[in-house]
N, C-alpha and C positions, 0 to 999 in steps of 0.2 A: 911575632906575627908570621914570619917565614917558615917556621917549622908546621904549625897546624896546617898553612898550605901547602907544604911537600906532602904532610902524610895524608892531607884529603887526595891529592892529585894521584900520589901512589895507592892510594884504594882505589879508584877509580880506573887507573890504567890494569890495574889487577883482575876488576870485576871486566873490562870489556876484554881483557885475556881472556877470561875464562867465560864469557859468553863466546866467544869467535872461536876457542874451542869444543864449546858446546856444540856450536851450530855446522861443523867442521861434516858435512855428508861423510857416510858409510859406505863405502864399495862395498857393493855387495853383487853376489853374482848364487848363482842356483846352489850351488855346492855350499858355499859359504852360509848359507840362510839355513839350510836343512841342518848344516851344524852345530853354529848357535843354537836352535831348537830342541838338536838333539842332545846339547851341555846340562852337567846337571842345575845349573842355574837358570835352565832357557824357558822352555816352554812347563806350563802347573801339571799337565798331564804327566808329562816326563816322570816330573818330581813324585807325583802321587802313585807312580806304579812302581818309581824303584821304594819308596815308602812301604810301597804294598808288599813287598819282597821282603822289606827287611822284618816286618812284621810274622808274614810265615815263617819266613826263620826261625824267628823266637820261638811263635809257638810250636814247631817240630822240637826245638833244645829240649820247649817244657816238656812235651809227651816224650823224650828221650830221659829227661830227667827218673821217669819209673824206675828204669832198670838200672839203677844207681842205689848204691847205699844213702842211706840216711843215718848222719851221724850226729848225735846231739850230747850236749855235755852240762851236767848240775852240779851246782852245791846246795847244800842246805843244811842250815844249823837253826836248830830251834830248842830253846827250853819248855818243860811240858809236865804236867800233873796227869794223874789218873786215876779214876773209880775202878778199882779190880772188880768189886761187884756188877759192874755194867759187862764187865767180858767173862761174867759166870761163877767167880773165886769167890767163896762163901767160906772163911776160916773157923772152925767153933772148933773150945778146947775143953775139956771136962773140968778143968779149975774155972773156980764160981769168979765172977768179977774179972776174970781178963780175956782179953779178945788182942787179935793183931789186926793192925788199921786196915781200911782197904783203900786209902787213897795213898797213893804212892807218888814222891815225887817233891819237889820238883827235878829234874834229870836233866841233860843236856843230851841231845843229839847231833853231832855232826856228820854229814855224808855227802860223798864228793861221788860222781858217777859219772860214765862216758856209756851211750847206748847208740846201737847199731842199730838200724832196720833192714831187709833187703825182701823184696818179695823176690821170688824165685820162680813161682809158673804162674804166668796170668795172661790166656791168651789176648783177653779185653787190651792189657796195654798194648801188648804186640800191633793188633790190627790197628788201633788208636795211631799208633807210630806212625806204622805206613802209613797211614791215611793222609798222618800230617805231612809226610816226605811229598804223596802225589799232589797236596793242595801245594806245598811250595814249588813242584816243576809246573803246577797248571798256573802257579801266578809269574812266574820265568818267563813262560811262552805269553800269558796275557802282556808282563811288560814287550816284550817283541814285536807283539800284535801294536799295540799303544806305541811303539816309534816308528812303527810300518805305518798306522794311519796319522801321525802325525808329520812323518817326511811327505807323504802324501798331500797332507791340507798343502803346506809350504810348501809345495812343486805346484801345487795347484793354484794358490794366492800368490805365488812370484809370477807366475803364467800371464794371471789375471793382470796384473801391473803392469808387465810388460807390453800385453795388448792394451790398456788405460792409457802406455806412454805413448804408441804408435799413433792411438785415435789423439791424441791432446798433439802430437805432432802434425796429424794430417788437417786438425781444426785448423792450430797456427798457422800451416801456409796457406789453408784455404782465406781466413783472413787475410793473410800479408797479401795472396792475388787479389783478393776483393777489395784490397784498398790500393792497390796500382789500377785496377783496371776504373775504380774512381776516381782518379785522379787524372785517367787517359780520356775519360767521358766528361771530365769540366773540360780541360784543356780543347777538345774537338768542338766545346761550345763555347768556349771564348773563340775560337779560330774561326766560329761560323760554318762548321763541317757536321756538328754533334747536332742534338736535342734535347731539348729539358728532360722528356720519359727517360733517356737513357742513364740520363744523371740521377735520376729517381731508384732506375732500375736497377742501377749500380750501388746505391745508397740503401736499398732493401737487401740485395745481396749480401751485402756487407752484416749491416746488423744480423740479418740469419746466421752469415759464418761465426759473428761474435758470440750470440747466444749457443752457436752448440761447441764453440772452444769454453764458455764456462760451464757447459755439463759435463764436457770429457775433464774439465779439469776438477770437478767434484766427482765424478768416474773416478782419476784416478787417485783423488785423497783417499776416498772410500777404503779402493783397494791397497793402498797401502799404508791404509791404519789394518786393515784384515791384517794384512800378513804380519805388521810388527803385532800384532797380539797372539797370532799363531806361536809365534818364534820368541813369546816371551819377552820382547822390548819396550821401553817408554815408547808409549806414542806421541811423542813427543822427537821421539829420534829423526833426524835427517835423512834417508837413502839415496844411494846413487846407482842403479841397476848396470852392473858392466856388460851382463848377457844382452842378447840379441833372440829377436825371433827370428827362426829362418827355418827354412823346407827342407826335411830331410825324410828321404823315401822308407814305408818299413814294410818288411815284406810279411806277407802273411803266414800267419803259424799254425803249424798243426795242430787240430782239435786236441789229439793224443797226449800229444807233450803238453799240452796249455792243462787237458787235466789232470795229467800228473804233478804239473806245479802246484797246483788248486790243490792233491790234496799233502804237498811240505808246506800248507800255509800254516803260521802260527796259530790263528783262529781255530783249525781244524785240530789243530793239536792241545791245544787250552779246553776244547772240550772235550777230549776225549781224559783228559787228565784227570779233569770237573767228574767225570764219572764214575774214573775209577775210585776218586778220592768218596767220591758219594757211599758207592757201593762197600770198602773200606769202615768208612764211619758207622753205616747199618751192621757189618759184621762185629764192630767193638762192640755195638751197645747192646747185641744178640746173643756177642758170648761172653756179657756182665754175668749173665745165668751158669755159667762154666763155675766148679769148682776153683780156687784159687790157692794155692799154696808158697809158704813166708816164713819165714825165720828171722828171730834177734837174739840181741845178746848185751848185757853190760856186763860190766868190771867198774869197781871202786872200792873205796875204803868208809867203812861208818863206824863210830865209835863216841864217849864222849867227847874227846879232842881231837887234836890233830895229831899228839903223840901216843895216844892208847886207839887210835884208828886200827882195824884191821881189816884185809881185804876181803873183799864177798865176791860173787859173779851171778850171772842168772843166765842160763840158754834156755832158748824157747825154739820151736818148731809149731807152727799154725796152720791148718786145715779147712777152710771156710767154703762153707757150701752154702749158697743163696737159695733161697726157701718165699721167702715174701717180700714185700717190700714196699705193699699198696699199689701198685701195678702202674709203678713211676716206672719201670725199663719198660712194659710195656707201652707207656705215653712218648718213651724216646726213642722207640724202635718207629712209632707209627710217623713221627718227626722228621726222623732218617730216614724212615721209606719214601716221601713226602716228598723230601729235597732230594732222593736219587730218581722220582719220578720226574725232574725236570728234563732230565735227555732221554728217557725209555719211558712211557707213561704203563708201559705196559707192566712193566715192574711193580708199581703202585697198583695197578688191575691186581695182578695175581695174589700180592700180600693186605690188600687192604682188609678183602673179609676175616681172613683168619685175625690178626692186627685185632679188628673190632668186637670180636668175638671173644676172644681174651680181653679185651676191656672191659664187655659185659659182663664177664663169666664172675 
């Protein structure tokens, strides 16, 4: 009977351990908030633009992958019959009654092979590259921007707290004087010095102060459920703000320098990235129409087996000039002009008729 009572008692002591650890407030102070936030664990935003990065990456590797060999390697062994009269061999021999077969076979073929590819001039990959190099620095600078407006929110929702704690503190002592100065307005009328309005009067004050300490105190849940959702926390977590509001002078700044800052903002630089990388993608898919020039090569051994194998090789050199194609590069130029008309519209002006006019043609 003693044992299942020790280990109920020890769960029990265990479970309000780790509530009262649960429940244990967070110092937390402005600096500390903005960095939680800014952990990769903190705030979804965060998460989702270094995501976004790791994603351009790849796809810059892949449009890097072009200018890379391509190396592939086969076997194949197969046995196999054949109609020589189907590839043209027609035997006739001037003795009556005999003829040589024209099916040949069954034979074995084995062939082992390793094949190269490499393209060599193709300006389409070229610009394709870049393009993906300038969408990877333009999602660099957008994660930038994305921790700039997210230390931002969290400078702002700790701000907000902070003013929720002041007001919820100035409720409190409004209350605590509203109920001394009731308590100074019975007593004067027990003494026979007070009056009944007074005790009224003080008993109305009272309830007013009560009711606006439980708005400031739903004020400040409010706000600091905002900021644990900013900064990526259970809202459930505890806070304890170390900072303080307090007055500190700022002096005014020059137009000049404020616009110079204005333009090392990441924003300003994420689109100008966004554009290049626009204009970039229009030139790949403009100079798909560019001749293209490639080279391959295998080396293996084919033979019946693997001991009567002997080796072969093949070089190729390739010359590909783009002629038609149902006027799909013309649909993906007009695509690209489209999406680089997002920051210059005027770009889209200048190429759309031509653009439509080759779709017509």
């Amino acid at each position: 009977m003693r044992l299942p009572f020790l280990l109920g008692l020890a769960a029990v002591l265990v479970q309000a351990q780790n509530l009262s650890v649960t429940q244990t407030p967070l110092p937390l102070s402005m600096k500390r908030a903005v960095e939680i936030a800014l952990a990769p664990d903190g705030s979804a935003r965060v998460a989702l633009a270094q995501e976004s990065i790791d994603q351009a990456a790849q796809r810059a590797a892949e449009a890097k992958a072009a200018f890379l060999p391509n190396l592939d390697t086969s076997i194949q062994d197969h046995r196999q019959t054949t109609d020589l009269k189907a590839f043209g061999f027609n035997f006739t021999f001037p003795l009556p009654g005999f003829a040589l077969p024209t099916i040949v076979g069954p034979f074995n073929v084995l062939d082992t092979r390793a094949t190269v590819q490499q393209s060599v001039v193709n300006v389409s990959d070229i610009k394709r590259y870049r393009a993906a190099q300038a969408t990877l620095a333009a999602t660099r600078l957008d994660n930038d921007a994305t921790r700039n407006s997210v230390a931002d929110e969290v400078a702002r929702d700790y701000l907000a707290c902070l003013r929720a704690d002041a007001d919820r503190d100035t409720a409190q002592a409004n209350v605590e004087l509203s109920t001394v100065l009731l308590q100074l307005a019975e007593r004067q009328k027990n003494a026979g010095t007070g009056t009944g309005i007074d005790v009224t009067r003080a008993e109305v004050q009272l309830a007013n102060d009560r009711q606006r300490l439980i708005r400031a105190t739903n004020d400040r849940t409010r706000a600091v459920l905002q900021l644990l959702k900013a900064m990526g926390l259970s809202l459930a977590s505890p806070v304890e703000f170390t900072d303080k509001l307090t007055y500190k002078p700022v002096e005014a700044a020059d137009a000049n320098r404020l616009l110079e800052q204005a333009r090392q903002r990441p924003e300003l630089k994420t689109q100008q990235q966004k554009e290049v990388a626009a204009r970039l993608t229009y030139g790949s898919v403009k100079a798909e129409r560019l001749p293209t020039l490639g080279a391959s090569a295998d080396y293996g051994a084919i033979g019946a087996n693997i001991v009567g194998a002997r080796t072969t090789y093949t070089l190729d050199a390739s010359l590909k000039v783009p002629m038609f194609d149902g006027f799909r590069r013309a649909a993906r130029r007009f695509a690209a002009s489209r999406s680089a008309s997002a920051a210059r519209p005027e770009h889209a002006v200048a190429e759309a008729p031509s653009l439509l006019r080759e779709l017509s043609s």
